[in-house]
C-alpha positions as CSV (number, residue, x, y, z in Angstrom):
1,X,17.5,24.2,-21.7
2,X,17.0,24.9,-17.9
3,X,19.5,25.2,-15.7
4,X,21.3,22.4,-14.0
5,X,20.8,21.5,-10.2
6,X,23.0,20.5,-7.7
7,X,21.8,19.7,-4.0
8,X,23.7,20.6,-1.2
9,X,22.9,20.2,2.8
10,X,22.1,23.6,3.4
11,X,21.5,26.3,1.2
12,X,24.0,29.4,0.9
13,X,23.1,32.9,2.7
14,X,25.2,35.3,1.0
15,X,25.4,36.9,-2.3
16,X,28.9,34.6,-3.0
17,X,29.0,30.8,-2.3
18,X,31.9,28.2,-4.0
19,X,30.3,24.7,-4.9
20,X,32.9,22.6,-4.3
21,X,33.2,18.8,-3.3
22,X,31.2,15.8,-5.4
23,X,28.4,18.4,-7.0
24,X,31.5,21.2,-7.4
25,X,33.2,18.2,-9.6
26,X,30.2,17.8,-11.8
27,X,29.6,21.4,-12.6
28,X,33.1,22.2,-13.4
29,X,34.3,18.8,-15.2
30,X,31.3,17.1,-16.2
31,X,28.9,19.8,-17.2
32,X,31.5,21.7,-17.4
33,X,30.0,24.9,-17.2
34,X,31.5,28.4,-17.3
35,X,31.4,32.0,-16.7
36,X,27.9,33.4,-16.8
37,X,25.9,30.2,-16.8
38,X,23.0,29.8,-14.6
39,X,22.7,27.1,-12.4
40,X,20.2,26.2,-9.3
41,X,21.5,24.8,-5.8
42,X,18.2,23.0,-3.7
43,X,19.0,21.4,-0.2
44,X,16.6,18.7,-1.4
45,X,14.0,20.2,1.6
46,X,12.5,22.2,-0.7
47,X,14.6,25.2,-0.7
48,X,16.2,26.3,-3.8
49,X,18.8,28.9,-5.1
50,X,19.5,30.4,-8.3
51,X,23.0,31.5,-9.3
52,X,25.8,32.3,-11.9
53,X,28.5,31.3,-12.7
54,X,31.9,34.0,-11.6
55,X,34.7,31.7,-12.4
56,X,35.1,27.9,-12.8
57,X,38.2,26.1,-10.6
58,X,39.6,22.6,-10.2
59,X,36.6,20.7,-9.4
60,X,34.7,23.6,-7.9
61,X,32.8,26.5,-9.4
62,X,32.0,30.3,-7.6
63,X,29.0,31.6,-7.6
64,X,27.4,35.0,-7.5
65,X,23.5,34.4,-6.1
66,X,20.6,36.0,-7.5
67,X,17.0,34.5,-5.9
68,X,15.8,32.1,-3.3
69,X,12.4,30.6,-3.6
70,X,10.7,27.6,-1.1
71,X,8.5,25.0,-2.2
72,X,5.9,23.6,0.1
73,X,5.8,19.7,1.1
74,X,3.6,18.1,-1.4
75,X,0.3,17.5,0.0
76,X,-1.3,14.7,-0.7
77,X,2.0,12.9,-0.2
78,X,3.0,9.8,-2.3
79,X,4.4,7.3,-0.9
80,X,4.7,4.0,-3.1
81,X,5.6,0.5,-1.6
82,X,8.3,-1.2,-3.8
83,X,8.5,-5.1,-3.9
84,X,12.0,-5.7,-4.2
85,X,13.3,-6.9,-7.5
86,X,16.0,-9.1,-8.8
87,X,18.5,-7.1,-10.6
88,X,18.5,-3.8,-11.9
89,X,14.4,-3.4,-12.2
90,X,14.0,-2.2,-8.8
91,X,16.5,0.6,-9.7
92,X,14.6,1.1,-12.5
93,X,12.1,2.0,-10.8
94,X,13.3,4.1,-8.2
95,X,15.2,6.5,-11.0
96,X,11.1,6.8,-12.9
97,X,9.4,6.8,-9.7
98,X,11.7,10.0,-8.7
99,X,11.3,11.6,-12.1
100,X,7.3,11.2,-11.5
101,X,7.2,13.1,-8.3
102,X,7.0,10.1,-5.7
103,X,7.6,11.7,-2.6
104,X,8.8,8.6,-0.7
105,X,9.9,5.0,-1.4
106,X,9.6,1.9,0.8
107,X,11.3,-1.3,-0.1
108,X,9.1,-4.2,0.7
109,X,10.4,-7.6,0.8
110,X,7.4,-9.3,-0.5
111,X,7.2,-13.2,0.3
112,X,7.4,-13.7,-3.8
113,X,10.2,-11.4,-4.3
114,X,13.2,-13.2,-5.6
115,X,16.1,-10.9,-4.5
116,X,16.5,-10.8,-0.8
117,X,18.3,-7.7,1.3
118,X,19.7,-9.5,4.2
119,X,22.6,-7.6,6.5
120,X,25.4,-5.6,4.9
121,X,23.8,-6.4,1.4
122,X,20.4,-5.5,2.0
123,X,22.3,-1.7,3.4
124,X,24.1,-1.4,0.8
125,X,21.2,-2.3,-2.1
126,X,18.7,0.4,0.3
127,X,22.0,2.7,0.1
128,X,22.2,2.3,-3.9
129,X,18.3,2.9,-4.1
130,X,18.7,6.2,-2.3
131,X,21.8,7.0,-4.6
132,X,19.4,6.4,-7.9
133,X,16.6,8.8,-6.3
134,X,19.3,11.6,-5.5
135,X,20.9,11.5,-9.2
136,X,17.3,11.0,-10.6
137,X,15.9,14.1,-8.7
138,X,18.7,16.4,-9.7
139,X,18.1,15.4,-13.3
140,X,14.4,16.5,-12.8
141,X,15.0,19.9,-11.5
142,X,13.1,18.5,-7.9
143,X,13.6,20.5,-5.1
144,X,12.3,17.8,-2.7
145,X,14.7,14.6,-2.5
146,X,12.1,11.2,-2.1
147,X,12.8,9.5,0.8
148,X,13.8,6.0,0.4
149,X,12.8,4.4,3.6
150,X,13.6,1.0,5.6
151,X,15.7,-0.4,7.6
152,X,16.7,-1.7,5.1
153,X,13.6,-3.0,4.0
154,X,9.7,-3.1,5.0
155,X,8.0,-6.1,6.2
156,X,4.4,-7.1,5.2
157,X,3.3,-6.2,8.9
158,X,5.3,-3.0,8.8
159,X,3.9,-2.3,5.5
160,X,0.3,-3.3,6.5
161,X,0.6,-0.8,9.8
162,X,1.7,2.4,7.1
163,X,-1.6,1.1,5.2
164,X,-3.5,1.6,8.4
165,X,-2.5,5.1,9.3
166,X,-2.8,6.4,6.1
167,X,-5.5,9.2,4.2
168,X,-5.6,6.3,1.3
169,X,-3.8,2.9,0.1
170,X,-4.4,1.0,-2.9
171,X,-2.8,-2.1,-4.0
172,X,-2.0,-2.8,-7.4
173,X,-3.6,-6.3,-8.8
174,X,-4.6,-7.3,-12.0
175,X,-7.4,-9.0,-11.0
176,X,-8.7,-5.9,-8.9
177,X,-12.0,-4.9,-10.4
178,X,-11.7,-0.9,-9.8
179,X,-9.4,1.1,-11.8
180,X,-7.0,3.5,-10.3
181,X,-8.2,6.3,-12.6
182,X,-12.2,6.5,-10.7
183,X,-11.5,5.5,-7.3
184,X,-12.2,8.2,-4.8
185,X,-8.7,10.2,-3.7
186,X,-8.4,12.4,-0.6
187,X,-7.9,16.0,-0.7
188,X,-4.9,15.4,1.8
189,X,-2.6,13.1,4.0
190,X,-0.4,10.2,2.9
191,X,-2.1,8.2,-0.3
192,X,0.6,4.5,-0.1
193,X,0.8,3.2,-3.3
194,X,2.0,-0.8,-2.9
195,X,3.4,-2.2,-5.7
196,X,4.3,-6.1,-5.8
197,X,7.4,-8.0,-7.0
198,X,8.2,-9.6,-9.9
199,X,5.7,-12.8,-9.1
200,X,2.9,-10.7,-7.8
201,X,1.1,-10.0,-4.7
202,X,-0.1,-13.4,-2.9
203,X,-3.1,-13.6,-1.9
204,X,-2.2,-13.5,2.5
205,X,-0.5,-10.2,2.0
206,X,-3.5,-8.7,-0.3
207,X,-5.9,-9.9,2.4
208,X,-4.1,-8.4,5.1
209,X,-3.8,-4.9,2.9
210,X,-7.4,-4.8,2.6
211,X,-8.0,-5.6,6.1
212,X,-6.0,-2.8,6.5
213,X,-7.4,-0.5,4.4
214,X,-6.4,-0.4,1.2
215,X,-8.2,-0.8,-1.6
216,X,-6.6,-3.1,-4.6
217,X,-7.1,-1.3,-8.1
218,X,-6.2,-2.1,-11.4
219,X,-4.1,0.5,-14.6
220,X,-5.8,-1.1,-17.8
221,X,-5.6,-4.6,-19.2
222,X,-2.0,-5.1,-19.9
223,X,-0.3,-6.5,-17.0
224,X,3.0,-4.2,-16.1
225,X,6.2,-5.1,-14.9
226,X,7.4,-4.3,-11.1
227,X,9.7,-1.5,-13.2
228,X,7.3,0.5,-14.2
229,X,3.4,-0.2,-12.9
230,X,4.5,2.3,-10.3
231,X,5.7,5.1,-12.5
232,X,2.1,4.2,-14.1
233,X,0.2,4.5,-11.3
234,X,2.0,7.8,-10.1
235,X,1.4,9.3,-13.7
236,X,-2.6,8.3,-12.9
237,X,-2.3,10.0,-9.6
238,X,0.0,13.3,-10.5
239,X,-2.7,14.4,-13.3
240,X,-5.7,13.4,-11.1
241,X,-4.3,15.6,-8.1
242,X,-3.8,18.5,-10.5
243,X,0.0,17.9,-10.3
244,X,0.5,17.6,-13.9
């Protein structure tokens, strides 16, 4: 089994660092891990840190550190629009999405999504998505924490103008007539993935996708749910830009 992660804001410089705090907690009581183990620190940037285990505290571990490698920024980067779902499915989501390798997630109020993120609530459900990605990313070993972006959610014209300015957008539809898996991708830049809600995309917000750009594209015949088309999608696109 490969060693646990545990992000921290910055990475340690010495050959001794205690992980303490929330991620100190984990290692000691949850995973509760002890002398000699091997665990990795990342500061979610792409920097990472490879240690062991000296001694195990209350709530906090010390470490004796052995390597530091950085990972470049993924490039293409892929961003995926998220229609905002009732319940748990956008959550869902987020925690597969993260898993897949998305590189950043924008929550899109889509005029057919049913839940709506108005004020404190809509903070606090953007908050809760950006919790999932952080305990999702950690589980996958990533080094580079997905952005979940908004403020606290994306509007069609603010979605439309992130279309615009980037290398490639398509638009999941299933009445799109080109599949995902032949439709030309570029060799860099930002490739926005848009994924609808739970009643679909309608047919003002496609038009003005296209019109900016983006290119609506189909997975197969099955229709998916908002859950996981996107983790789909970014299984197409991982294996198709060699990251797979």
């Amino acid at each position: 089994m490969s060693a646990p992660l545990f992000l921290v804001e910055n990475l340690p410089a010495g050959s001794s660092f205690t992980l303490d705090g929330p991620e100190g907690h984990h290692a000691a009581t949850v995973q509760r891990l002890r002398v000699g183990e091997a665990l990795i620190l990342a500061d979610g940037r792409g920097g990472t840190a490879r240690g062991e285990v000296t001694s195990v505290g209350r709530g906090s571990v010390e470490l004796m550190m052995l390597s530091w490698a950085e990972e470049p920024a993924a490039d293409p980067r892929l961003v995926v629009v998220q229609g905002i779902a009732k319940g748990d499915r956008g959550e869902l989501a987020v925690q597969a999405m993260t898993e897949t390798g998305v590189d950043e997630i924008l929550p899109w109020a889509a005029s057919r999504s049913v839940a709506q993120w108005r004020g404190d609530r809509g903070v606090k459900a953007r908050d809760k998505w950006a919790a999932t990605a952080r305990e999702a990313a950690k589980q996958a070993r990533r080094s580079w924490l997905p952005q979940v972006a908004g403020d606290p959610d994306c509007s069609t014209k603010q979605v439309t103008a992130r279309i615009a300015g980037a290398a490639a957008a398509y638009v999941l539809h299933e009445e799109a007539a080109d599949r995902l898996t032949a439709v030309p991708l570029p060799d860099s830049g930002e490739i926005v993935l848009v994924v609808g809600p739970e009643g679909g995309i309608s047919d003002a917000e496609l038009t003005a996708f296209q019109e900016a750009g983006a290119v609506a594209v189909r997975l197969g015949e099955a229709v998916l749910r908002t859950s996981t088309a996107g983790v789909a999608a970014l299984a197409v696109l991982s294996t198709r830009l060699g990251r797979w």
